[in-house]
C-alpha positions in Angstrom: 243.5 337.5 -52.5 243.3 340.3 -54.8 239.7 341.4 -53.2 240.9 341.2 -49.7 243.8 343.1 -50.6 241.8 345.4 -52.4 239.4 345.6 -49.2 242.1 346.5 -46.8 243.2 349.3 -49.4 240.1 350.7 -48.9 239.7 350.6 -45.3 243.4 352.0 -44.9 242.6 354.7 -47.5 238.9 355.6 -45.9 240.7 355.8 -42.6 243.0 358.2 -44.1 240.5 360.4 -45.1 238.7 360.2 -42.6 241.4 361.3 -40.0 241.9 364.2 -42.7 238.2 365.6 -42.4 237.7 364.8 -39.0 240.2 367.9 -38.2 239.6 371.8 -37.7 242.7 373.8 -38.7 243.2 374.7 -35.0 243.1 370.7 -34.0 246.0 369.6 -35.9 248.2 368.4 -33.7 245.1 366.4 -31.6 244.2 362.7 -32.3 242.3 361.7 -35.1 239.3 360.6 -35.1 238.5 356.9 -35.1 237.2 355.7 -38.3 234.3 354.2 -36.6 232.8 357.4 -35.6 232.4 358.5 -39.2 229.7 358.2 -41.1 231.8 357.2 -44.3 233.8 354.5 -42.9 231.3 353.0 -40.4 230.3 349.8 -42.8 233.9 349.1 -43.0 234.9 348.9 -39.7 232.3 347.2 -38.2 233.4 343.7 -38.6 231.4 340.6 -37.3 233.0 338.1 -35.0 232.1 335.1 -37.3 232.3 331.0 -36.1 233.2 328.4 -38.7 233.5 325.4 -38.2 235.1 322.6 -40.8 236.4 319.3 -41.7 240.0 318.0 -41.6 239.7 316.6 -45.6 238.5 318.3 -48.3 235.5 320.2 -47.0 238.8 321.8 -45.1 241.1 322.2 -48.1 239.1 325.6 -49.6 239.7 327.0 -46.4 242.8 327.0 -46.5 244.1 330.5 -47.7 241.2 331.8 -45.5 242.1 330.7 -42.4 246.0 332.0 -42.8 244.2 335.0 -43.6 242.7 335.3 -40.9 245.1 334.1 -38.8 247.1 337.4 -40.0 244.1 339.3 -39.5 243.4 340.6 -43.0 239.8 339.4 -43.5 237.2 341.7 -43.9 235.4 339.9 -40.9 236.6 338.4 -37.9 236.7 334.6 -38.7 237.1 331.9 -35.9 237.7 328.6 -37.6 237.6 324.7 -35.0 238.5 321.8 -37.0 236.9 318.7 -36.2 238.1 314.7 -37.3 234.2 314.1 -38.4 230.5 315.3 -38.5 229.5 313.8 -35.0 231.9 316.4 -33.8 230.4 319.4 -34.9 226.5 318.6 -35.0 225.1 318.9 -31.5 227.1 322.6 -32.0 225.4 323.4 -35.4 222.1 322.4 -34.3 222.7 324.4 -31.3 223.6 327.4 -33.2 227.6 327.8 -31.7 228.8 327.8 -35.5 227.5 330.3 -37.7 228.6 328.7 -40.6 230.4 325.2 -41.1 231.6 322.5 -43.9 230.0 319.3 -43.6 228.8 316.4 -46.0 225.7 317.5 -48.5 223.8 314.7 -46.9 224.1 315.8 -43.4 223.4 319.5 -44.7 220.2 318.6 -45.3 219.7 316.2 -42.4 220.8 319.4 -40.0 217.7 321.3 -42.2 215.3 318.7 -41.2 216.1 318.5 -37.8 216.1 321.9 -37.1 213.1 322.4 -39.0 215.2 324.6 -41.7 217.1 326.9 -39.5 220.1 325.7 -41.5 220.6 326.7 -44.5 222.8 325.2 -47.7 225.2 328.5 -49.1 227.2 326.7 -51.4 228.8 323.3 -52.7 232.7 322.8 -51.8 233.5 319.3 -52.9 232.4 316.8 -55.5 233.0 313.3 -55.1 236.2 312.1 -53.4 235.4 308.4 -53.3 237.4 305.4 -54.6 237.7 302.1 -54.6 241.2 300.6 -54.0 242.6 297.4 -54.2 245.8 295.3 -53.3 245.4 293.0 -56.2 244.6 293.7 -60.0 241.1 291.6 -59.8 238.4 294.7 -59.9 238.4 296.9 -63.4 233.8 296.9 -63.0 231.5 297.6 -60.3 230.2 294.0 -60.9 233.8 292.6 -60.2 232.5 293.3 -57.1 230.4 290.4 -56.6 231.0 287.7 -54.1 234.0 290.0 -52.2 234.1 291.5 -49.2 234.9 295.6 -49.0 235.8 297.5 -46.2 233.9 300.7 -46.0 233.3 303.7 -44.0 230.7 304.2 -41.4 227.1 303.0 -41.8 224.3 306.4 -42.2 227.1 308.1 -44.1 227.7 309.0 -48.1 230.3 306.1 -48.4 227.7 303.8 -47.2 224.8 305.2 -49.8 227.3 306.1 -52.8 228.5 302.0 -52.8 224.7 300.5 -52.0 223.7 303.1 -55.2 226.5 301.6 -57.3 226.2 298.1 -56.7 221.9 298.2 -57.2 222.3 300.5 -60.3 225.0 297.3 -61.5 222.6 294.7 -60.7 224.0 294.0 -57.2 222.2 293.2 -54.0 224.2 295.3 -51.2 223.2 292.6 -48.6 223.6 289.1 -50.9 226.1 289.5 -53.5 229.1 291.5 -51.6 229.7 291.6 -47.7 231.1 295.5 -46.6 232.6 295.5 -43.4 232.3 298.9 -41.5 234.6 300.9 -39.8 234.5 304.5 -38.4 237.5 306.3 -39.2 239.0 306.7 -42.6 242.4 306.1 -41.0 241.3 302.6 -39.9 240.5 301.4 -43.3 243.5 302.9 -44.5 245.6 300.9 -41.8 243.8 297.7 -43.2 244.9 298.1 -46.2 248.0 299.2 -45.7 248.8 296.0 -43.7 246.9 293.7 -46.4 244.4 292.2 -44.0 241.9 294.7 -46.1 242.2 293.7 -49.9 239.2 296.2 -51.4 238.2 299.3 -49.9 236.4 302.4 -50.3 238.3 305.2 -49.5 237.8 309.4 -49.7 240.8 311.6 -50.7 243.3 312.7 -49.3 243.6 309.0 -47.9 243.8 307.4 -51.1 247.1 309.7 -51.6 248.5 308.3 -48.1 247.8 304.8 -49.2 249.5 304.7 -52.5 252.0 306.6 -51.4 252.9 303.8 -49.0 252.0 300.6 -50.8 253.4 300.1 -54.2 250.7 297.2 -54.4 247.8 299.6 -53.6 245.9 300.7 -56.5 242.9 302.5 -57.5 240.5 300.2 -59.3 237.3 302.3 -59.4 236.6 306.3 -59.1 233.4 305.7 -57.5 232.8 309.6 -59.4 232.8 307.9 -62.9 230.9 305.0 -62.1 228.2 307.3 -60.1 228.2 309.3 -63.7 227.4 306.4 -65.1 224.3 305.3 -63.4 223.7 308.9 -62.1 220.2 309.7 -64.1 222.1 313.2 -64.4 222.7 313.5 -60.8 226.4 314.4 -58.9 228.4 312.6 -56.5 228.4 315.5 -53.7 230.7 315.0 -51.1 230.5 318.2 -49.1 228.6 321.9 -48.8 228.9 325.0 -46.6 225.9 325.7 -44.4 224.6 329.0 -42.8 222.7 329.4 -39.6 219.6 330.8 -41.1 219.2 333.6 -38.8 222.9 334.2 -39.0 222.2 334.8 -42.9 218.9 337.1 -42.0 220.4 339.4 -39.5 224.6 339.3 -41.4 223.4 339.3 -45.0 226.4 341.1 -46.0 228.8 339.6 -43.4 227.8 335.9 -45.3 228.5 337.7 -48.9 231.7 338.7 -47.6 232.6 335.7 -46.4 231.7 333.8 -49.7 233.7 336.1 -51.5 236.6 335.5 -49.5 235.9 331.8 -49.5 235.7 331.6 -53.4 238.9 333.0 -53.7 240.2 330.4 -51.2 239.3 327.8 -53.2 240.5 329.2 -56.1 243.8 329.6 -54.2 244.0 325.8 -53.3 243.1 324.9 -57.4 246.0 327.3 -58.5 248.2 325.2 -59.6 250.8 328.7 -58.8 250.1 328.5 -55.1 249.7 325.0 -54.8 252.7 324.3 -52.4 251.8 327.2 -50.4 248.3 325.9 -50.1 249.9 322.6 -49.1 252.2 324.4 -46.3 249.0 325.6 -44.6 247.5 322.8 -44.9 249.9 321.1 -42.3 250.3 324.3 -40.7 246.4 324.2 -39.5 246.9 320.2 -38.8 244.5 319.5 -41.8 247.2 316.9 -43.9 250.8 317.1 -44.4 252.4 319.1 -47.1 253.8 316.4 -49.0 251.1 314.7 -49.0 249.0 317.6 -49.8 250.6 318.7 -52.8 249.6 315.0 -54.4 245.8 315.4 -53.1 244.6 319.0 -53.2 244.1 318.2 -57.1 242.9 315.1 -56.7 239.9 316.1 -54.0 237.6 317.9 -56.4 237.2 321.4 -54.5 235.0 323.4 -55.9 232.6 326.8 -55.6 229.1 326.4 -56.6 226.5 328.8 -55.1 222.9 329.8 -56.5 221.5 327.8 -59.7 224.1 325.3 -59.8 224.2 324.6 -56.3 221.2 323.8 -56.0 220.7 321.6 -59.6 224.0 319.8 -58.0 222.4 319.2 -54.6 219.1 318.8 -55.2 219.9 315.7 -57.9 222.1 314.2 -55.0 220.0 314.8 -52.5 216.8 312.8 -54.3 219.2 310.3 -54.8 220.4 309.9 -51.3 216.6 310.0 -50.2 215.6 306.5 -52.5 218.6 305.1 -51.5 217.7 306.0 -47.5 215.3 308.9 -46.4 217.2 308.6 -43.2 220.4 309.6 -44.9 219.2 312.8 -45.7 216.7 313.4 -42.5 214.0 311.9 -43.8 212.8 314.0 -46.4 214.3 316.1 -49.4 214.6 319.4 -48.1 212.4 322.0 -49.7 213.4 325.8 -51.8 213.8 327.0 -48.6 216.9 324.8 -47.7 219.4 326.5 -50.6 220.2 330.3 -49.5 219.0 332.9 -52.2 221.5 336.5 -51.7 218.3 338.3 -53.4 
């Protein structure tokens, strides 16, 4: 907030100054000249008309200062956020280049890099692992309680799916003998079922795992699928979600993408504090992302982050090679090369 406010300083100050200069004595009382037409001012002033697209969920929550923001018009670019309920909402428009940036899963990041034969770039990591494990019951305190029951999970091809089959074989579990996971699509839908008991053990992201607790005393977490991936990790991070870059959007807007990294940094940062939580939590209902009760409970709990450059790419990469032994066709069939993780130099 402090560099946006800072920015708009600036430009307000630069205008000034350039209206001053602009003027011959004898022109006083004419109009100013725009700011645009001077050399000084021109990189200010020329703001890019910038498409994001995002998440509802956490790869949504960093975003949330931003997008009031920009709402009020006080971001150094133009920013035009859509919202979508999941990936296959957004993809066919990322692949076709409508977004210029967007939030999506890490896996998909990289699936999006393959299929477009890397005209999609990774620019940063927003969100560690969200994933949990949640019982009605107090039976499941190891991954290897597990065995013989029957989970409820999210939609096959997708990190829920990979993260649980990782666990389970790094445990000494067969995914397809010792445990049966029933699918669903929607996050929603598994929280129904367990809400209404005909689910016992699920696997559940944030912020649903608030909801759920909130609204069944008998609901409890039994694993943070985090900790156990730390466990068996081999070093590696549970990755939940990235922000991606058209690649030509990056090539031809270098300093429009910096900008908006900068902003979005402090986003996050705004959605962490725990100072500004509750306002981050009013937006957050305001832009239909999650309620504000219920996101004051599960900002903090959904692991938003900022990681660009080295660490990105250490965080990803491990992820990534995990996701690719587990199922190359979870990360589009290959791990993506150097070339996948945007470099600012």
């Amino acid at each position: 907030m402090k560099k946006v406010l800072a920015w708009m300083m600036t430009a307000a100050l630069m205008m000034s100054l350039a209206a001053c200069t602009s003027k011959k004595p004898e022109d006083s009382q004419t109009e100013p000249q725009s700011s645009v037409e001077t050399e000084s001012s021109a990189a200010l002033f020329e703001r890019e008309n910038v498409k994001i697209a995002a998440l509802k969920g956490p790869t949504a929550m960093g975003m949330l200062q931003l997008m009031e923001l920009s709402e009020q018009d006080l971001t150094p670019d133009q920013y035009n956020f859509t919202l979508a309920g999941s990936p296959d909402e957004i993809l066919g428009s990322i692949i076709q280049g409508d977004f210029d940036i967007a939030a999506v899963p890490t896996n998909v990041a990289a699936t999006l890099y393959n299929k477009t034969q890397g005209e999609v770039q990774i620019a940063a990591i927003n969100t560690l692992g969200v994933l949990y494990c949640i019982e009605n019951g107090d039976t499941i305190h190891s991954v290897e309680d597990l065995r013989g029951k029957t989970i409820y999970n999210l939609g096959k091809g997708a990190t829920p799916e990979f993260a649980l089959n990782f666990l389970l074989e790094k445990n000494g579990l067969n995914p397809e003998t010792d445990v049966d996971v029933v699918y669903k699509t929607e996050s929603t839908e598994v929280a129904s079922l367990l809400q209404s008991g005909e689910a016992s053990i699920a696997l559940l992201p944030q912020p649903f795992v608030t909801s759920v607790l909130a609204q069944n005393e008998n609901l409890r977490v039994a694993l943070d699928v985090t900790e156990e991936w730390n466990k068996v990790g081999d070093g590696s991070m549970l990755t939940m979600g990235c922000i991606v870059v058209q690649k030509k959007f990056a090539q031809e807007h270098p300093e429009a993408l910096e900008r908006f990294l900068e902003a979005y940094e402090e986003s996050v940062e705004f959605s962490n504090d725990q100072s500004t939580l509750e306002q981050a939590a009013q937006y957050a209902e305001k832009f239909g992302v999650l309620k504000a009760a219920m996101a004051v409970k599960a900002i903090p709990e959904c692991n938003i982050v900022f990681e660009d450059g080295d660490d990105m790419k250490k965080i990803a990469e491990g992820f990534l090679k995990v996701m690719f032994e587990a199922d190359p066709a979870s990360v589009g069939g290959a791990v993506p090369d150097d070339a996948f993780y945007y470099d600012a130099d």
